[in-house]
DSSP file (Angstrom, degrees, kcal/mol; ACC not computed):
  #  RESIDUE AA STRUCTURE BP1 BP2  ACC     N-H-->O    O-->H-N    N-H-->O    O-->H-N    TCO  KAPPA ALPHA  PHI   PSI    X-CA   Y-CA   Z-CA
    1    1 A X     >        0   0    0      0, 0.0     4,-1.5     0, 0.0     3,-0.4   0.000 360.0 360.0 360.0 -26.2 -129.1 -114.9    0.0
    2    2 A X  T  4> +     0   0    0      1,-0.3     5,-0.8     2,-0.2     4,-0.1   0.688 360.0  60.9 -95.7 -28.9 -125.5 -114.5    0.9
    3    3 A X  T  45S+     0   0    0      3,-0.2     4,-0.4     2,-0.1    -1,-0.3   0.960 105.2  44.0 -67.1 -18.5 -124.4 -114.5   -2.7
    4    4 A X  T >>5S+     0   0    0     -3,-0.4     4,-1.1     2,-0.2     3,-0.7   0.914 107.5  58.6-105.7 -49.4 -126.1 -111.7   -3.6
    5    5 A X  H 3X5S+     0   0    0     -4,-1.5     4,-2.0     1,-0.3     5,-0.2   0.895 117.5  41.7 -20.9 -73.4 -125.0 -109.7   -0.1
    6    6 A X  H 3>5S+     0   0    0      2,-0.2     4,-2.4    -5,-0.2    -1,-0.3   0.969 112.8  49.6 -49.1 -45.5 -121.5 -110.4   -1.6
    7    7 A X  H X><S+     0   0    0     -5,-0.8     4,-2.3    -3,-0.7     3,-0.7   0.966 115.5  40.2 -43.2 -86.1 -122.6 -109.6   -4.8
    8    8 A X  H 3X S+     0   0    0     -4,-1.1     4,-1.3     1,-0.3    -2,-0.2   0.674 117.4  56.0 -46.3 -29.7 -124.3 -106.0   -3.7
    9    9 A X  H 3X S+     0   0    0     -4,-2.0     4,-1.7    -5,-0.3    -1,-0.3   0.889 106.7  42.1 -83.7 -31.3 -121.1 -105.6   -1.4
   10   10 A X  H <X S+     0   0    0     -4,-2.4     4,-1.0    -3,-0.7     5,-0.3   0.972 119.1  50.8 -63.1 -46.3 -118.3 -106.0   -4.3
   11   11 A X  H  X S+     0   0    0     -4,-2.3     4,-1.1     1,-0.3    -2,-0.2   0.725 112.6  44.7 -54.2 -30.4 -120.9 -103.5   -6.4
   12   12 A X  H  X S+     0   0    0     -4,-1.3     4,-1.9    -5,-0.2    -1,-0.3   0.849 113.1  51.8 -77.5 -46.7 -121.0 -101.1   -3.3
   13   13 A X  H  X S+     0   0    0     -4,-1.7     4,-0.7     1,-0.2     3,-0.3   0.878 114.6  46.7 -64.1 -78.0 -116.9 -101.3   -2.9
   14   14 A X  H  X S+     0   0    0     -4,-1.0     4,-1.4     1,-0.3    -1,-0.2   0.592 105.9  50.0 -70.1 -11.5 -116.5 -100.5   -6.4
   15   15 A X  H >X S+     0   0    0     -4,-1.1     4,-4.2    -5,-0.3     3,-1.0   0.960 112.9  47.5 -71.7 -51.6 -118.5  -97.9   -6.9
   16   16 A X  H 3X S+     0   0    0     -4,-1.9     4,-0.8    -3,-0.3    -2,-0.2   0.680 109.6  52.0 -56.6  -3.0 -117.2  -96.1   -4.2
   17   17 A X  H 3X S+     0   0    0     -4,-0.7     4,-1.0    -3,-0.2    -1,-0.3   0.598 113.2  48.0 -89.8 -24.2 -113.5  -96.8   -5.2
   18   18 A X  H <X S+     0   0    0     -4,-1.4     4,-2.7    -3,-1.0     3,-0.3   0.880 111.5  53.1 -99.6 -51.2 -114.8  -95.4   -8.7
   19   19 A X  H  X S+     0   0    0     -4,-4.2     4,-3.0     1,-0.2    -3,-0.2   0.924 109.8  50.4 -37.2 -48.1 -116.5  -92.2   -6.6
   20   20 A X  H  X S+     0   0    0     -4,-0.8     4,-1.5    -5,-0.4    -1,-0.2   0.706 109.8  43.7 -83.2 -17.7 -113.4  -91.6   -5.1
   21   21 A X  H  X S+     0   0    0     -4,-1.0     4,-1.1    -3,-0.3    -1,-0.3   0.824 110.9  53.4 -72.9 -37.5 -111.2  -91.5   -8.1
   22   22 A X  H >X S+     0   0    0     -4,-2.7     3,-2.6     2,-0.2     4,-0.7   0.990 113.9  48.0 -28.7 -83.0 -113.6  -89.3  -10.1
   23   23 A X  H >X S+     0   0    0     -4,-3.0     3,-3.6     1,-0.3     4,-1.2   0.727 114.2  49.0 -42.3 -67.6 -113.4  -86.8   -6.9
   24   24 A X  H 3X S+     0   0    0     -4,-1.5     4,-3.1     1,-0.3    -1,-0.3   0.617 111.0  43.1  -3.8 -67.3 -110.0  -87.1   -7.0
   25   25 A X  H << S+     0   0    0     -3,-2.6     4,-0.4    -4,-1.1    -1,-0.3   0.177 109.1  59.1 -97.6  16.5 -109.4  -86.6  -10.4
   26   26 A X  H <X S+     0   0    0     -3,-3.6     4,-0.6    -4,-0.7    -1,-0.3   0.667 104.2  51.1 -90.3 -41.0 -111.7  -83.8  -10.5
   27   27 A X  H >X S+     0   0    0     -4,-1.2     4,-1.6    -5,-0.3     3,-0.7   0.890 108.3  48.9 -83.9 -32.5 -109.9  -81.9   -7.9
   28   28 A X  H >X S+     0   0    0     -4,-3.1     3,-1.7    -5,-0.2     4,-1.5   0.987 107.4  56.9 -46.6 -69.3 -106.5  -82.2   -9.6
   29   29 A X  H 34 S+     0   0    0     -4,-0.4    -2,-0.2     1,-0.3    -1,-0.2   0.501 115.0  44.8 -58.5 -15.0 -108.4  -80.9  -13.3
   30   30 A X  H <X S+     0   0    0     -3,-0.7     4,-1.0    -4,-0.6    -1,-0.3   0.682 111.3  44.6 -49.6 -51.5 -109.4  -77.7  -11.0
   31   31 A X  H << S+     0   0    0     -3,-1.7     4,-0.4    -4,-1.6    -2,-0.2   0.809 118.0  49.1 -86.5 -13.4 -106.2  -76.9   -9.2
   32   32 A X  T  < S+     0   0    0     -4,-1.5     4,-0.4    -5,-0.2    -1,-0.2   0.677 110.0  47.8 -99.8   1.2 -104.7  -77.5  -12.8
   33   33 A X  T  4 S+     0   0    0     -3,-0.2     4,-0.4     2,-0.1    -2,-0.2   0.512 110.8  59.6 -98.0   0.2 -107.5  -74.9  -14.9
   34   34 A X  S  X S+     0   0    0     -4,-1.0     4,-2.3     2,-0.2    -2,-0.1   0.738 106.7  42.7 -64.9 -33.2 -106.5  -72.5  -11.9
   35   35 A X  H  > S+     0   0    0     -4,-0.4     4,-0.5     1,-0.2    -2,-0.1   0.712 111.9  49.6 -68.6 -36.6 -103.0  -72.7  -13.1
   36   36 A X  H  4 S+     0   0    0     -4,-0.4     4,-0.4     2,-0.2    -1,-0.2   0.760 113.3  52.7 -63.4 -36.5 -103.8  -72.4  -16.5
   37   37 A X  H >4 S+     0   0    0     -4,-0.4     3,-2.6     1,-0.3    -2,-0.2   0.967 100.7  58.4 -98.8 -82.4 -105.8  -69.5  -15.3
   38   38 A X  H >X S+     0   0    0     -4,-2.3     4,-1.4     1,-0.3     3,-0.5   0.651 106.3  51.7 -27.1 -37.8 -103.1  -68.1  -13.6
   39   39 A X  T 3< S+     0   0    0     -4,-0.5    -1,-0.3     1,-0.3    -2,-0.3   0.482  99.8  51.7-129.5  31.3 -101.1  -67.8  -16.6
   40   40 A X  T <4 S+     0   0    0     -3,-2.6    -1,-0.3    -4,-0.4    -2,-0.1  -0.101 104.7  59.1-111.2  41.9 -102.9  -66.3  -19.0
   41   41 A X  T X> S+     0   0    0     -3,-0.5     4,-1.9     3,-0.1     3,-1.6   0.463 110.1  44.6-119.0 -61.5 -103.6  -63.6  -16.8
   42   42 A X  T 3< S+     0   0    0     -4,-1.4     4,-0.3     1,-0.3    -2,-0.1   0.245 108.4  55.4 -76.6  14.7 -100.0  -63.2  -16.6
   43   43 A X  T 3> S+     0   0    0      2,-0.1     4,-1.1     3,-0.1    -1,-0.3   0.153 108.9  54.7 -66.6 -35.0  -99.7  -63.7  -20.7
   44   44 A X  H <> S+     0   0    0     -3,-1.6     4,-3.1     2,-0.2     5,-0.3   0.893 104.9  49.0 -73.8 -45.9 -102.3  -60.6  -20.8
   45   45 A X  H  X S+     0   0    0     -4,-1.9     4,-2.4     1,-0.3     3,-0.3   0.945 118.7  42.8 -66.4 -52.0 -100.1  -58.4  -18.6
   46   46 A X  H  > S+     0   0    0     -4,-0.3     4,-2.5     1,-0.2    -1,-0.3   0.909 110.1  53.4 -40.9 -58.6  -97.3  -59.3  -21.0
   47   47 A X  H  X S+     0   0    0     -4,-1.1     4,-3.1     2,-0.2    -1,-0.2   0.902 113.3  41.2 -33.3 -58.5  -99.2  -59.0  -23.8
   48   48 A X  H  X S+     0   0    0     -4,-3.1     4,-1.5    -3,-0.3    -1,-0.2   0.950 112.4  56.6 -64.5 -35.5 -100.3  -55.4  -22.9
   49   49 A X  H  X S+     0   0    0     -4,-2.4     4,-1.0    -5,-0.3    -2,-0.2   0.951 111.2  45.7 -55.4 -73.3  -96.6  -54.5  -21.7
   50   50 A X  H  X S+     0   0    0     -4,-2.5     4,-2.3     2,-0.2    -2,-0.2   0.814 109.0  49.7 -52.7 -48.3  -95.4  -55.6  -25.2
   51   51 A X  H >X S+     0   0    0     -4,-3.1     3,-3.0     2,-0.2     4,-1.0   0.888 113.9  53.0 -50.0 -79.9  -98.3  -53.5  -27.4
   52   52 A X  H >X S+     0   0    0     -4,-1.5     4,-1.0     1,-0.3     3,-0.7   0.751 112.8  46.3  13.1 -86.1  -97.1  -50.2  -24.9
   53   53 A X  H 3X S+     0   0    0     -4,-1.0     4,-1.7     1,-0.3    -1,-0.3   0.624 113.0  42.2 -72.8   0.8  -93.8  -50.8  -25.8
   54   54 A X  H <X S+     0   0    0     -3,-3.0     4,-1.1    -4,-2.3    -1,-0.3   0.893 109.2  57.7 -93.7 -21.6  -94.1  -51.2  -29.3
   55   55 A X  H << S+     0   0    0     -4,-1.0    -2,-0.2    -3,-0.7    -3,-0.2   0.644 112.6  48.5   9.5 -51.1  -96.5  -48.2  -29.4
   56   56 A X  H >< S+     0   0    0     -4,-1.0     3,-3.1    -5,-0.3    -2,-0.2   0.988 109.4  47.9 -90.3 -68.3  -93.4  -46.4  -27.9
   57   57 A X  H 3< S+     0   0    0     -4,-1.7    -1,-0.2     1,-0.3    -2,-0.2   0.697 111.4  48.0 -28.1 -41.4  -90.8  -47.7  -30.2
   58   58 A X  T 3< S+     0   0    0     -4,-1.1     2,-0.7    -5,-0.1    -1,-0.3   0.126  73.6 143.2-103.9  10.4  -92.9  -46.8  -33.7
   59   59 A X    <>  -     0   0    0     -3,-3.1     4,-1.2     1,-0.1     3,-0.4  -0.468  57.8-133.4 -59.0  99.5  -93.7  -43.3  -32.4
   60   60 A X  H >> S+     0   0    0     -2,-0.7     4,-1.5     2,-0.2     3,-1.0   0.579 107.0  57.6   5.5 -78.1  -93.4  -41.0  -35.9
   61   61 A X  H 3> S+     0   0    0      1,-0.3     4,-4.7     2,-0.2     3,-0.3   0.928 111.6  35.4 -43.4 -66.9  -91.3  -38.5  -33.6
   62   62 A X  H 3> S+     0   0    0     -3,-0.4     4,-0.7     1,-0.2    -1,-0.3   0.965 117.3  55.9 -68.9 -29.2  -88.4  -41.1  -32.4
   63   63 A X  H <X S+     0   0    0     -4,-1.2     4,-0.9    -3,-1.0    -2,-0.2   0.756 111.3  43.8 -49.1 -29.2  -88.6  -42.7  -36.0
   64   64 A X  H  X S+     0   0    0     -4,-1.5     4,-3.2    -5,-0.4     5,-0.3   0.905 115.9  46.1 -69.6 -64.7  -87.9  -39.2  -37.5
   65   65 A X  H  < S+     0   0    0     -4,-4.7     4,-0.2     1,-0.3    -2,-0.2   0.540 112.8  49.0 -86.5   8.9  -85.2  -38.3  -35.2
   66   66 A X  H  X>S+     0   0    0     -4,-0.7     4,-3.2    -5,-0.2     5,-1.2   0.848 108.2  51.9 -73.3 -52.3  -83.6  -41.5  -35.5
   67   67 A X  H  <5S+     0   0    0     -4,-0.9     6,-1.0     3,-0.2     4,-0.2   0.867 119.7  41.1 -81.9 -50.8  -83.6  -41.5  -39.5
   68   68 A X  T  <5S+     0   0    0     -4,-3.2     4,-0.3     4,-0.2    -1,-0.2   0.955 121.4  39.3 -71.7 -35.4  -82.0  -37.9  -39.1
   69   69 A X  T  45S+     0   0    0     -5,-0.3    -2,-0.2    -4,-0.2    -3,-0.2   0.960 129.5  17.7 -72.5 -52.7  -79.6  -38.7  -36.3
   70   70 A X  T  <5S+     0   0    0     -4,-3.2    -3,-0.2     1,-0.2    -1,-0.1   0.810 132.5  39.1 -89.6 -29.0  -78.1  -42.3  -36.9
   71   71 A X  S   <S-     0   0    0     -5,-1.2     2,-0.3    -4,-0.2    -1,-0.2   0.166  97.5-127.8-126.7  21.6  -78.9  -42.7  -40.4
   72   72 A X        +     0   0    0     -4,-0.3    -4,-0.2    -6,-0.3    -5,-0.1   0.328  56.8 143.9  70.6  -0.6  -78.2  -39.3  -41.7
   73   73 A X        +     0   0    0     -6,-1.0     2,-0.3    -2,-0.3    -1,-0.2   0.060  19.9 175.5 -54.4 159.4  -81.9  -38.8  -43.6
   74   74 A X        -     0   0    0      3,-0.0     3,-0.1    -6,-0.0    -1,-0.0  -0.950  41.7 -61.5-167.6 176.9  -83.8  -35.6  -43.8
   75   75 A X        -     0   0    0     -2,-0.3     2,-0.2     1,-0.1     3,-0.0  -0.055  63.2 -91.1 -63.2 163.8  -87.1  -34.7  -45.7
   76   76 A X        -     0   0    0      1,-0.1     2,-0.8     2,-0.0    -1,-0.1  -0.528  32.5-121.7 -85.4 148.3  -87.3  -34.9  -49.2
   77   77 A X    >   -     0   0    0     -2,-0.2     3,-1.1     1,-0.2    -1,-0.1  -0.703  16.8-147.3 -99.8 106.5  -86.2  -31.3  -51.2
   78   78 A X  T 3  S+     0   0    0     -2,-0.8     3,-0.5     1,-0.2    -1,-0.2   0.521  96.1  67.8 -64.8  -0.4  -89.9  -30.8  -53.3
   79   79 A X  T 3  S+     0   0    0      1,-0.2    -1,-0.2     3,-0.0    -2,-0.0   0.674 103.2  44.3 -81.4  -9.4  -86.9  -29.1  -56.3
   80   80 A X  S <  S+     0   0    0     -3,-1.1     2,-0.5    14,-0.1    -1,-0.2   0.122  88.4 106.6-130.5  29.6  -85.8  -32.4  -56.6
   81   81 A X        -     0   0    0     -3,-0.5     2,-0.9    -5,-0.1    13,-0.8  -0.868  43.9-172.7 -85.1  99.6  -89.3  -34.5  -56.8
   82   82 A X  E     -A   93   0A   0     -2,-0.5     2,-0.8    11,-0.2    11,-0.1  -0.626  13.4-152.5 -98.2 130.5  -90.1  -35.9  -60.6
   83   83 A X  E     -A   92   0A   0      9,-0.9     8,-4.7    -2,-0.9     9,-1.7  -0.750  13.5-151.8-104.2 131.4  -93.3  -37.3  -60.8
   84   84 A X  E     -A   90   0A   0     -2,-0.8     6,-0.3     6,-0.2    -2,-0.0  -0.840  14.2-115.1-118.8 142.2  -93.1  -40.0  -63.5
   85   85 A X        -     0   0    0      4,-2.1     2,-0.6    -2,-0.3     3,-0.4  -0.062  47.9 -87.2 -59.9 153.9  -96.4  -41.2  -65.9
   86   86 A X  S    S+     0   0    0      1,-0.2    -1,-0.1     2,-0.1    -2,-0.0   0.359 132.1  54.6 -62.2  32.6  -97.6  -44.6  -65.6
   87   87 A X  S    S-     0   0    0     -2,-0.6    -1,-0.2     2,-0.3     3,-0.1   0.657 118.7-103.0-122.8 -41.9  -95.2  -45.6  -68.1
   88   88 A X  S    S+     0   0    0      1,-0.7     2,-0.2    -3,-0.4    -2,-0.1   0.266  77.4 127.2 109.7   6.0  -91.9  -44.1  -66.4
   89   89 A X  S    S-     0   0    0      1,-0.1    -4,-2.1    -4,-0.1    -1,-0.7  -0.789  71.2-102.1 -89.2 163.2  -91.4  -41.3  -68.3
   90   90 A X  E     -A   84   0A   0     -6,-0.3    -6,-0.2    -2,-0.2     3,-0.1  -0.308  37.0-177.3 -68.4 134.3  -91.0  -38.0  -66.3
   91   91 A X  E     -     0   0A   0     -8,-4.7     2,-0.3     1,-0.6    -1,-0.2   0.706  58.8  -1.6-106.8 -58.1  -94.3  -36.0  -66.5
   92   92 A X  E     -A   83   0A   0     -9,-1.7    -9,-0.9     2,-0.0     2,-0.7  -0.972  58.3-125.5-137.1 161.4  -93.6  -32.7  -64.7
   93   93 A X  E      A   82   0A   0     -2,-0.3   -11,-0.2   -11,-0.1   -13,-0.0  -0.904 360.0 360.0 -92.1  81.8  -90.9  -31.0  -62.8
   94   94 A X              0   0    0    -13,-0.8   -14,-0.1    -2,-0.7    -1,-0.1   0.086 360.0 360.0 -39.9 360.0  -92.2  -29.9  -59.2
């Protein structure tokens, strides 16, 4: 009878040394998807901040008045458009 009361008592210690590493290691895997959490919520905000500014950057208007200002473009002169056949030769004068 006392062998199996030692028996039943190592079976009781380790499962409760196993409970208390599971909780354990449950509450770490929580406080570390919280973190995770935490920063892809701050990976959205970025996210949006960058789409905004690129939005801002690629606007027609400031692409236009860059292309005139720094880089000296300006619209194309329709007397001096040849619209060429699918071969390359010039079809008509515009």
């Amino acid at each position: 009878m006392a062998r199996v009361n030692l028996l039943m008592l190592i079976v009781l210690v380790l499962c409760a040394i196993g409970l208390v590493t599971s909780q354990h290691r449950a509450r770490h895997l929580v406080g570390e998807l919280e973190r995770e959490m935490r920063h892809a919520r701050t990976l959205d905000v970025e996210f949006g901040q960058l789409q905004l500014e690129q939005s801002t950057w690629a606007m027609h208007t400031r692409v236009e008045r860059i292309a005139g200002e720094k880089l000296r473009m300006r619209p194309n002169d329709p007397s001096r458009t040849i619209v060429a056949d699918q071969h390359g030769a010039p079809a008509t004068k515009q």
